[in-house]
KESE-124332 format. One record per residue: x, y, z of N, C-alpha, C, O, CB in turn. Coordinates in pm, whole numbers. Atoms other than C-alpha are relative to their C-alpha. Glycine has a CB too. Layout:
+--------+--------+--------+--------+--------+--------+--------+--------+--------+--------+--------+--------+--------+--------+--------+
!     nu !     nv !     nw !    cau !    cav !    caw !     cu !     cv !     cw !     ou !     ov !     ow !    cbu !    cbv !    cbw !
+--------+--------+--------+--------+--------+--------+--------+--------+--------+--------+--------+--------+--------+--------+--------+
!      X !      Y !      Z !      X !      Y !      Z !      X !      Y !      Z !      X !      Y !      Z !      X !      Y !      Z !
...
+--------+--------+--------+--------+--------+--------+--------+--------+--------+--------+--------+--------+--------+--------+--------+
! end
This chain:
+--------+--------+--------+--------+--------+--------+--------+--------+--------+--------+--------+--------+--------+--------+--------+
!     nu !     nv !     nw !    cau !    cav !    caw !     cu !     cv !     cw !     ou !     ov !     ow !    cbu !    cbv !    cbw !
+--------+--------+--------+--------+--------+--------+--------+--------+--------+--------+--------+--------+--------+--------+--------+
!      1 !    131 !    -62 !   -282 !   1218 !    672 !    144 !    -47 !     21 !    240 !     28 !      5 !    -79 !   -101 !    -87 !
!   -191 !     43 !    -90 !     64 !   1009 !    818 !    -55 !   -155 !    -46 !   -164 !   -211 !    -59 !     46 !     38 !    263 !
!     -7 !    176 !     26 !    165 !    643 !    730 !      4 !    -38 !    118 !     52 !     21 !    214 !    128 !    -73 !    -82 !
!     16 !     50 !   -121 !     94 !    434 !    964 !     81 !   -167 !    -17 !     96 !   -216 !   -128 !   -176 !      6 !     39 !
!    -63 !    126 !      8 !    270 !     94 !   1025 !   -103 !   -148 !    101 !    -82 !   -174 !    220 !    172 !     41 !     70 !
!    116 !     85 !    -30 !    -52 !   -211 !   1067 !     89 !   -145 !     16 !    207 !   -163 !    -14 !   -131 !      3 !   -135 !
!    -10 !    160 !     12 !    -27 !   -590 !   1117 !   -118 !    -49 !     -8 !   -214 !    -10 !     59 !     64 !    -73 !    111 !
!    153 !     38 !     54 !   -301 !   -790 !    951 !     53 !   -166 !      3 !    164 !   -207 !    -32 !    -62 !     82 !   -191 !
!     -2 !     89 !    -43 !   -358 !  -1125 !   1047 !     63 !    -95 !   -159 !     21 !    -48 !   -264 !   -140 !    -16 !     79 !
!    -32 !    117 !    180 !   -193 !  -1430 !    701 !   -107 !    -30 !    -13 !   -161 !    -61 !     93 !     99 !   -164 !    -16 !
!     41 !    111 !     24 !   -429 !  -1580 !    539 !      0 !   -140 !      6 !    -90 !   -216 !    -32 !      1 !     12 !    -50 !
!    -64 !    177 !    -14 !   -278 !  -1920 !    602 !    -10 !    -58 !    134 !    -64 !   -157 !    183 !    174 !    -19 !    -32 !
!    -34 !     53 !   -158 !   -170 !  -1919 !    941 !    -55 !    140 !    134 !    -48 !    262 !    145 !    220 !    -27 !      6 !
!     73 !   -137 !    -57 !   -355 !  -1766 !   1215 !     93 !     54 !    103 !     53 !    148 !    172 !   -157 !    -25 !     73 !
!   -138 !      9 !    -84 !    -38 !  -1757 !   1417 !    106 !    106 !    -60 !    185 !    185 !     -8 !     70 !   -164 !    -10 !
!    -86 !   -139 !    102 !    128 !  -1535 !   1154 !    -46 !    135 !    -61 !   -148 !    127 !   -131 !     43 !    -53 !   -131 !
!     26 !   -112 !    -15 !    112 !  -1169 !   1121 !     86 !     67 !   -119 !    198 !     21 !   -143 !     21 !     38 !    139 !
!    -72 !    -71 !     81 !    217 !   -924 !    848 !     10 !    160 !      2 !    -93 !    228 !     11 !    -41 !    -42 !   -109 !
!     25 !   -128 !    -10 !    332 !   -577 !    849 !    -14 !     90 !   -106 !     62 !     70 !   -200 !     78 !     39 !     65 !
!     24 !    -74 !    116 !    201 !   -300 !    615 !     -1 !    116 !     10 !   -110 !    138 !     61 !    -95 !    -22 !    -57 !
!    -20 !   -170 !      4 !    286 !    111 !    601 !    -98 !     10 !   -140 !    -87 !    -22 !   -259 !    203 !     73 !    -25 !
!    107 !    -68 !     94 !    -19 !    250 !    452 !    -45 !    152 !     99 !    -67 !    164 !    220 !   -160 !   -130 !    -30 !
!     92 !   -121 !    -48 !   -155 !    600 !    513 !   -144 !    -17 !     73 !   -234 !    -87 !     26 !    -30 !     78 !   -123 !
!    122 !     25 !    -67 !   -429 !    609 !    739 !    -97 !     61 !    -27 !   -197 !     37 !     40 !      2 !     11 !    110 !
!    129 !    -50 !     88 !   -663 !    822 !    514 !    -41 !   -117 !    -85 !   -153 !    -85 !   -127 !     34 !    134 !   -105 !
!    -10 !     97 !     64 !   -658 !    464 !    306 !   -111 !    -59 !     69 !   -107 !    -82 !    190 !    127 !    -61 !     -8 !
!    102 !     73 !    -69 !   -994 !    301 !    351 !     22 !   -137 !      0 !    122 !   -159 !    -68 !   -124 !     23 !    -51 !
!    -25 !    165 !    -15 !  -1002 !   -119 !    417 !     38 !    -29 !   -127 !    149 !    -81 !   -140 !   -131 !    -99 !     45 !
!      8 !     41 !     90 !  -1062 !   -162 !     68 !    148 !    -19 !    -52 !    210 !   -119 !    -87 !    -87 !     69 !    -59 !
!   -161 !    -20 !     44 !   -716 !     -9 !    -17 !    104 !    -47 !     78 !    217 !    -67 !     32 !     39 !    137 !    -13 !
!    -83 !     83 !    -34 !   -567 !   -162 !    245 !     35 !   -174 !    -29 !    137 !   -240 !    -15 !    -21 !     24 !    104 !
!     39 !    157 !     39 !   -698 !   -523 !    133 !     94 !      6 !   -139 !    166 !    -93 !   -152 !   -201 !    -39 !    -31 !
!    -50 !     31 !    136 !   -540 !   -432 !   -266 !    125 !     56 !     98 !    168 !    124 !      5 !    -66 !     79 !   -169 !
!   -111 !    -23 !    -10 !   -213 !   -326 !    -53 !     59 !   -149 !     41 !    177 !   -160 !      7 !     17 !    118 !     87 !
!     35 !     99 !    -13 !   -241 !   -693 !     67 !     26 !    -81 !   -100 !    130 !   -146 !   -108 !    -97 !      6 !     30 !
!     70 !     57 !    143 !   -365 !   -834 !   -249 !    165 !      3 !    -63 !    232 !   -100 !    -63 !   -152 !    128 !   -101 !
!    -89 !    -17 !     22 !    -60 !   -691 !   -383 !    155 !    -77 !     53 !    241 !   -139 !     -9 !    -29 !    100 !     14 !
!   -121 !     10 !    -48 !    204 !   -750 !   -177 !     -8 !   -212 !    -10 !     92 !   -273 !    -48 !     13 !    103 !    184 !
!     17 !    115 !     37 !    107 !  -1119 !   -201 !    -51 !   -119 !    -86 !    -44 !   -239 !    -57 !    -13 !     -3 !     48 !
!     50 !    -35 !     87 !    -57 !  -1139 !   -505 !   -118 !   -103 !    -44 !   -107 !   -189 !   -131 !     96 !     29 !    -79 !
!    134 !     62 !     16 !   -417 !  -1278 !   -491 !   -133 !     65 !      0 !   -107 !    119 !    108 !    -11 !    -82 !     91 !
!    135 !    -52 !    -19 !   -775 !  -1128 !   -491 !    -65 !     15 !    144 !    -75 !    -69 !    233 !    -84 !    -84 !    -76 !
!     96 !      8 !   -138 !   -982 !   -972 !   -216 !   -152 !    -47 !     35 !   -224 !    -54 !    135 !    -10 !    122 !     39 !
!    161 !     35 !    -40 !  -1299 !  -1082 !   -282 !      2 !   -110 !    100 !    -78 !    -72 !    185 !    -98 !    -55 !   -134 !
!     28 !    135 !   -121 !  -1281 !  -1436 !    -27 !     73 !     18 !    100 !    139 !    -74 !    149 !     36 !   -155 !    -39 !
!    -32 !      4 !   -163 !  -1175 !  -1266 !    293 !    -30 !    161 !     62 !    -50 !    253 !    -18 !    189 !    -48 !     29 !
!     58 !   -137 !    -47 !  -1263 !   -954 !    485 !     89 !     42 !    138 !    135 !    -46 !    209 !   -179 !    -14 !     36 !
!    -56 !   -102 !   -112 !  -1107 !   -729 !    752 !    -43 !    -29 !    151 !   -156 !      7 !    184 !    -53 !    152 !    -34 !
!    114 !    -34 !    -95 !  -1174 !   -791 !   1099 !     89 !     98 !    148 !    197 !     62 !    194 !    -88 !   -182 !     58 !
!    -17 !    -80 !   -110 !  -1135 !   -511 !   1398 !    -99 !    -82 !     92 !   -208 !   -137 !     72 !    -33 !    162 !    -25 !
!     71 !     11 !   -167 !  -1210 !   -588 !   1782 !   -123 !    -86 !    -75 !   -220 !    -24 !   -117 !    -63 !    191 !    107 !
!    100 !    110 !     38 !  -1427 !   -888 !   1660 !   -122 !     42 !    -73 !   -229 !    -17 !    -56 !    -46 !    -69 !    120 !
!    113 !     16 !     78 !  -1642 !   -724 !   1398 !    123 !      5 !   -146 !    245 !     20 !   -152 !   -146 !    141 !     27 !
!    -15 !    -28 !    125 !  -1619 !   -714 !   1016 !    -16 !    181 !    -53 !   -111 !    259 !    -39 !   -106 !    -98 !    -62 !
!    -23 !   -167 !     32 !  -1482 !   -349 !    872 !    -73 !     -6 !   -117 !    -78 !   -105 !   -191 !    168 !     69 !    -25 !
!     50 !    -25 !    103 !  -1689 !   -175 !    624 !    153 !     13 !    -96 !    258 !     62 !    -53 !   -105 !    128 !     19 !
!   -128 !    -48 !    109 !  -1431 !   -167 !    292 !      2 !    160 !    -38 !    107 !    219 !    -60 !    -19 !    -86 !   -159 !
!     -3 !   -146 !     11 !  -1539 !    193 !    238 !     61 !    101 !    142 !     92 !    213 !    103 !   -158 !     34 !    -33 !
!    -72 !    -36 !    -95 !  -1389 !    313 !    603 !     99 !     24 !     11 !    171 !    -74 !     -2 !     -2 !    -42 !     59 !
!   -145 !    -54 !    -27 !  -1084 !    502 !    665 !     16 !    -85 !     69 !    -74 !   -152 !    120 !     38 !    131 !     55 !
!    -64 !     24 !   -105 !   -822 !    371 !    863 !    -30 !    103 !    116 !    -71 !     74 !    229 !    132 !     -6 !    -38 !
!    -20 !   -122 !   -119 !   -811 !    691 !   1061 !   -158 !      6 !     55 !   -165 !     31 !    175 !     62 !    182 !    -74 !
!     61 !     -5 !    -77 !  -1173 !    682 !   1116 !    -83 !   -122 !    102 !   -170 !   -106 !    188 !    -47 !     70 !    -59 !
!    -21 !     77 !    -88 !  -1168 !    362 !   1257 !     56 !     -8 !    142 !     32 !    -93 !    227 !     43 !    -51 !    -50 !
!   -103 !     49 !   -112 !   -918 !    429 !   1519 !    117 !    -49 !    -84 !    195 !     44 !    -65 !    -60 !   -129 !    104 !
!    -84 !    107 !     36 !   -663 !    201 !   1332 !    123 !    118 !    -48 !    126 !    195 !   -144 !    -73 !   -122 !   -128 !
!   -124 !    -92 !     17 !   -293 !    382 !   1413 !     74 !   -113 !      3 !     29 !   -227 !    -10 !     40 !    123 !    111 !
!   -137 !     91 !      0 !     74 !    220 !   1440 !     12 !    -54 !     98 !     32 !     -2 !    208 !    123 !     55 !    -16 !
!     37 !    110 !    -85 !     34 !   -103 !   1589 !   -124 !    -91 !     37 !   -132 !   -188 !    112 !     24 !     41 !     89 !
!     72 !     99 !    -34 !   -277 !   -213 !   1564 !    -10 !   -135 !   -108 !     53 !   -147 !   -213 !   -123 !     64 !     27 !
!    -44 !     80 !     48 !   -348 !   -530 !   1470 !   -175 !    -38 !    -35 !   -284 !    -21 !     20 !    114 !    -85 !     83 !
!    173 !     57 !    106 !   -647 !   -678 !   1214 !     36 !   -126 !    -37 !    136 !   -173 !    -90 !    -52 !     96 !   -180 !
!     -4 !    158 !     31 !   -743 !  -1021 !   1198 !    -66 !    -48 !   -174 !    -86 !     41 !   -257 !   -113 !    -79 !    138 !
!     47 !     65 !    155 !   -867 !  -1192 !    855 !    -74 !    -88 !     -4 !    -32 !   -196 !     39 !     92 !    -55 !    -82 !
!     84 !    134 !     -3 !  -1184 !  -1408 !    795 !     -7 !    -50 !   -131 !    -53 !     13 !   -225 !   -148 !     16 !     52 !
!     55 !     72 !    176 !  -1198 !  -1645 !    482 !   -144 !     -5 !    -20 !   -209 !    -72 !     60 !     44 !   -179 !    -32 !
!    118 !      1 !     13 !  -1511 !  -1599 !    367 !    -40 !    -64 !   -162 !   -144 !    -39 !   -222 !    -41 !    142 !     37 !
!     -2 !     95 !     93 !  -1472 !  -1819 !     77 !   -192 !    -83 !    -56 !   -264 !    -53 !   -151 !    118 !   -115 !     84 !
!     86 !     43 !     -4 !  -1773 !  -2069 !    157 !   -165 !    130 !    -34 !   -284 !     99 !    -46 !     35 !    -73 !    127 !
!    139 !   -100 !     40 !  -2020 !  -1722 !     79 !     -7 !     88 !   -169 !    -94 !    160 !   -218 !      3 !    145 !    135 !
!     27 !    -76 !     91 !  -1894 !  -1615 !   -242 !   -153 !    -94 !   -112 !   -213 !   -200 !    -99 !    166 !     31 !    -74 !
!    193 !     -4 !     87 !  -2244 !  -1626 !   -508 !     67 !   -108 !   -105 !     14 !    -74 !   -210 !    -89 !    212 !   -112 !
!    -17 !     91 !     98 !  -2083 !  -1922 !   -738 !    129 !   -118 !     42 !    223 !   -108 !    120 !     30 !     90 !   -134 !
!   -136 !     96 !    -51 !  -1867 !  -2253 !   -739 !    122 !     65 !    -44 !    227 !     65 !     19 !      7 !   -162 !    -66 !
!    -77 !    -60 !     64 !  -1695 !  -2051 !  -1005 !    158 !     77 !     69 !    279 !     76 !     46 !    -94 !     83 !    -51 !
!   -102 !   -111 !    -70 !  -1560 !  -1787 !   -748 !     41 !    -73 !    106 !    125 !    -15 !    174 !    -64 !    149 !     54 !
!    -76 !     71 !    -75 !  -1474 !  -2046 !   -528 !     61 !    -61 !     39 !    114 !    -71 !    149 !      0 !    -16 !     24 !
!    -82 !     70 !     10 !  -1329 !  -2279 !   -666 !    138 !     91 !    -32 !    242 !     58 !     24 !    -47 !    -96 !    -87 !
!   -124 !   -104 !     44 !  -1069 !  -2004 !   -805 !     28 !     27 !    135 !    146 !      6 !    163 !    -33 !    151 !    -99 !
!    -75 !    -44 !   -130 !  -1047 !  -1887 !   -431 !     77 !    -81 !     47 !    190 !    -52 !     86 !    -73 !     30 !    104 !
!    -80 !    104 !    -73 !   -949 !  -2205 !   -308 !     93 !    -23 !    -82 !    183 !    -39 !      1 !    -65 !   -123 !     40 !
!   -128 !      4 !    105 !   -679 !  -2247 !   -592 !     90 !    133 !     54 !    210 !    108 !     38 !    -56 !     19 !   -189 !
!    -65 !    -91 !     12 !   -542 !  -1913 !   -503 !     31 !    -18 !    162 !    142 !     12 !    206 !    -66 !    125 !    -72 !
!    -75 !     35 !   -161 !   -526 !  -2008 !   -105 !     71 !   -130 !      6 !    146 !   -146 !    102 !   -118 !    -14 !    131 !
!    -82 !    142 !     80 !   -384 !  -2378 !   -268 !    166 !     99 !     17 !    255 !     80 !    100 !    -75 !    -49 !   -240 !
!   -100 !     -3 !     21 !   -126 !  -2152 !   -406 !     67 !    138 !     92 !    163 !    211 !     67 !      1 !    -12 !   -142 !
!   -108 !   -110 !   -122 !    -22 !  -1907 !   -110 !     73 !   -104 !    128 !    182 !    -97 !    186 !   -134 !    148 !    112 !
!    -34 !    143 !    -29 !    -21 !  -2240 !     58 !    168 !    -41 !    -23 !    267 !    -64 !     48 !    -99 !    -94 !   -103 !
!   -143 !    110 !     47 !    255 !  -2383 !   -161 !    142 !     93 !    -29 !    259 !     56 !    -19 !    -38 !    -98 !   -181 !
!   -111 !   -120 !    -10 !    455 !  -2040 !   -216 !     77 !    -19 !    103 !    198 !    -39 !     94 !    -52 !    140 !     16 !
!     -1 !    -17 !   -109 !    454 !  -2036 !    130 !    146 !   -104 !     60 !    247 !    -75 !    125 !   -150 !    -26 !     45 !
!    -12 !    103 !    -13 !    564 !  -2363 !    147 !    185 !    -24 !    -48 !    258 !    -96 !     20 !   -123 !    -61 !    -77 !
!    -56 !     32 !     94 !    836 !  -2371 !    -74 !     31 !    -21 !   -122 !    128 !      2 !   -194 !      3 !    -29 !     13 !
!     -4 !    135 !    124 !    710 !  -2607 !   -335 !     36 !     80 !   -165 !    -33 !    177 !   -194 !   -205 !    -99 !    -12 !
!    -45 !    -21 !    104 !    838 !  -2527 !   -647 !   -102 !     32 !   -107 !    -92 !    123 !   -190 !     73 !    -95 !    -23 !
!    134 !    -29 !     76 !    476 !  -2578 !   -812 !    -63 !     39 !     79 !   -140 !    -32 !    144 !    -72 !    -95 !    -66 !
!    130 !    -59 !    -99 !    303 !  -2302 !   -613 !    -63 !     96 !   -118 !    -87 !    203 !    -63 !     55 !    107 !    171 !
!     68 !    -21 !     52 !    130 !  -2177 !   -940 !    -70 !    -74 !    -91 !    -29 !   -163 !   -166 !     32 !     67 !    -19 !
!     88 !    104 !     80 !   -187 !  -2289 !  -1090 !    -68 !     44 !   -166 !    -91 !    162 !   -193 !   -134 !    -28 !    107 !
!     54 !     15 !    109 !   -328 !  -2339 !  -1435 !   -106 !    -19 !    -24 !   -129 !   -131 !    -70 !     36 !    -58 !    -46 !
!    138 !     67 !    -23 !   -686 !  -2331 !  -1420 !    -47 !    -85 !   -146 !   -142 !   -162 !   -166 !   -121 !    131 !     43 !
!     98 !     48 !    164 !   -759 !  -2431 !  -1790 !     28 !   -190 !     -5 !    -32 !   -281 !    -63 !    110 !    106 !   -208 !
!    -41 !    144 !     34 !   -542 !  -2757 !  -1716 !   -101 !    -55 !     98 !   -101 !   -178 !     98 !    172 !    -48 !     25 !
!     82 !    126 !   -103 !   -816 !  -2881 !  -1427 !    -68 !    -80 !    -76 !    -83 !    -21 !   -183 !   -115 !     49 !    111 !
!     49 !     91 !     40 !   -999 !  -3192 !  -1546 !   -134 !     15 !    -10 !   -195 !    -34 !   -106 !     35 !    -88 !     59 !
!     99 !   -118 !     11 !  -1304 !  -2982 !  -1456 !    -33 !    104 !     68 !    -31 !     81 !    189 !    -92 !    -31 !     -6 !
!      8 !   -121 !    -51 !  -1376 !  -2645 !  -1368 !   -172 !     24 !    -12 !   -267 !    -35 !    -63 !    105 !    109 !    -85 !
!    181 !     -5 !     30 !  -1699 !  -2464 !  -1314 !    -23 !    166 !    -73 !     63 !    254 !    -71 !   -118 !    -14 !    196 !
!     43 !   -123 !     90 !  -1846 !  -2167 !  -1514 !   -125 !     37 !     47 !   -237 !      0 !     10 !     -9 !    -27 !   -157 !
!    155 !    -59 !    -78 !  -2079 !  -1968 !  -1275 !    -22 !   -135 !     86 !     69 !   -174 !    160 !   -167 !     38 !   -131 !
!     13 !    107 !    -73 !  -2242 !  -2285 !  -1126 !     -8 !   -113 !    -63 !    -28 !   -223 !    -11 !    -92 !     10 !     73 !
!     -5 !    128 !     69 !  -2229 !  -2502 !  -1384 !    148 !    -85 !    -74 !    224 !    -35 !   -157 !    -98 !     32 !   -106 !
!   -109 !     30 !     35 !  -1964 !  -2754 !  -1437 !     69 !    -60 !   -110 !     27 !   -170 !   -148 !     18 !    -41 !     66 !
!   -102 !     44 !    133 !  -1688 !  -2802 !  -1744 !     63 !   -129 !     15 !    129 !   -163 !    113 !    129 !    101 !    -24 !
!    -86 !    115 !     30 !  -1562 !  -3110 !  -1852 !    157 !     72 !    -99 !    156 !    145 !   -199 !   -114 !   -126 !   -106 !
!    -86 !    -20 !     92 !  -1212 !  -3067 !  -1975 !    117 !    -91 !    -26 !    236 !    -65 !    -11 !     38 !    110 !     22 !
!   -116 !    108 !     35 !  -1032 !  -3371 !  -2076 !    111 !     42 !   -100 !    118 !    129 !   -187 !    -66 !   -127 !    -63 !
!   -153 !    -34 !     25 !   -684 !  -3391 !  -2157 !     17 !    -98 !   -181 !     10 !   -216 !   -147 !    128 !    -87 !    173 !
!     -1 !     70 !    104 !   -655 !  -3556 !  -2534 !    100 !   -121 !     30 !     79 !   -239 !      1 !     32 !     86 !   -115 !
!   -127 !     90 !      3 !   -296 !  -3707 !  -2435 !     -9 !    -81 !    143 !     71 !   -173 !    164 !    153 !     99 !    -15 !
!     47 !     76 !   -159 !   -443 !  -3829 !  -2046 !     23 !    114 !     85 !      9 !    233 !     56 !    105 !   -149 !     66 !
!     35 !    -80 !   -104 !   -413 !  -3694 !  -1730 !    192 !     72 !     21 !    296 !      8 !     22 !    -90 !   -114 !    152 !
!   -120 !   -120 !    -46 !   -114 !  -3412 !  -1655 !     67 !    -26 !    107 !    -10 !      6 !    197 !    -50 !    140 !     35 !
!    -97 !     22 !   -154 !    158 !  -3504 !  -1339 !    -52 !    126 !     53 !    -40 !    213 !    -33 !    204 !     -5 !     -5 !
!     12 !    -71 !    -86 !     47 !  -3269 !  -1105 !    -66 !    136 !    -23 !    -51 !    242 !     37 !    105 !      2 !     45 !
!     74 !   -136 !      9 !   -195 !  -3043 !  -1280 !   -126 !     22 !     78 !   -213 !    -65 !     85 !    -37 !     24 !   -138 !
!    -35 !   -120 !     88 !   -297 !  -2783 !  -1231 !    125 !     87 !     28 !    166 !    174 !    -49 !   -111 !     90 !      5 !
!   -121 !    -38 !    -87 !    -15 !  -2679 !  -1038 !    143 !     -7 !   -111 !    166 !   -109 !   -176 !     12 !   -125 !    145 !
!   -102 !    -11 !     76 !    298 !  -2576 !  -1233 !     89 !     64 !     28 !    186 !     71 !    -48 !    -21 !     28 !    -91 !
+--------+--------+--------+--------+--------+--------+--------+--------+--------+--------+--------+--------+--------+--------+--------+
! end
């Protein structure tokens, strides 16, 4: 197999494009943790998309078609994961590519400091003994 040199649509901005040298024997999946990696968040709340469908994660690059230059868009698919649990964490983790992105100084989060979180679908109370935190969860 040969490295190939991709552009895959940001998560953030649909206007912005990123480039990635991966081997084209590398199925989606492994291209998504080359991704994952390079910007360092989870693949489960977004998926691959070629010529306006959704890529199987088990699919080569190479038997896709997908050589040097093409270009793959990105759908948040957030609103489908199976719990608030996994979604509220998604949206914290697109919060903090957000604020990386951004600049901000507090572009990482603290989930334990939220006021409440959820566990599967059911939700935690977690009060603060001393009050409420400047700008948690964000740190």
């Amino acid at each position: 197999m040969a490295n190939i040199t991709i552009t895959v649509q940001s998560l953030l901005n649909t206007a912005v494009y990123n480039s990635y040298t991966i081997d084209n024997g590398q199925t989606i999946n492994q291209l998504k943790t080359a991704v994952n990696s390079a910007r360092g968040f989870d693949s489960s709340w977004y998926n691959i998309v070629l010529n306006e469908h959704v890529v199987s994660g088990s699919a080569t690059l190479a038997s896709l078609g997908i050589v040097t230059g093409t270009i793959l868009r990105t759908a948040n698919v957030i609103d489908r994961l199976a719990t608030k649990e996994l979604r509220q964490k998604a949206k914290l983790d697109l919060s903090e590519l957000d604020r990386a992105a951004d600049g901000n100084p507090r572009s990482t989060y603290d989930i334990t400091e939220l006021p409440t979180q959820y566990n599967g679908n059911n939700i935690v109370d977690n009060p603060q003994p001393n009050g409420l935190i400047l700008g948690r969860p964000w740190v």
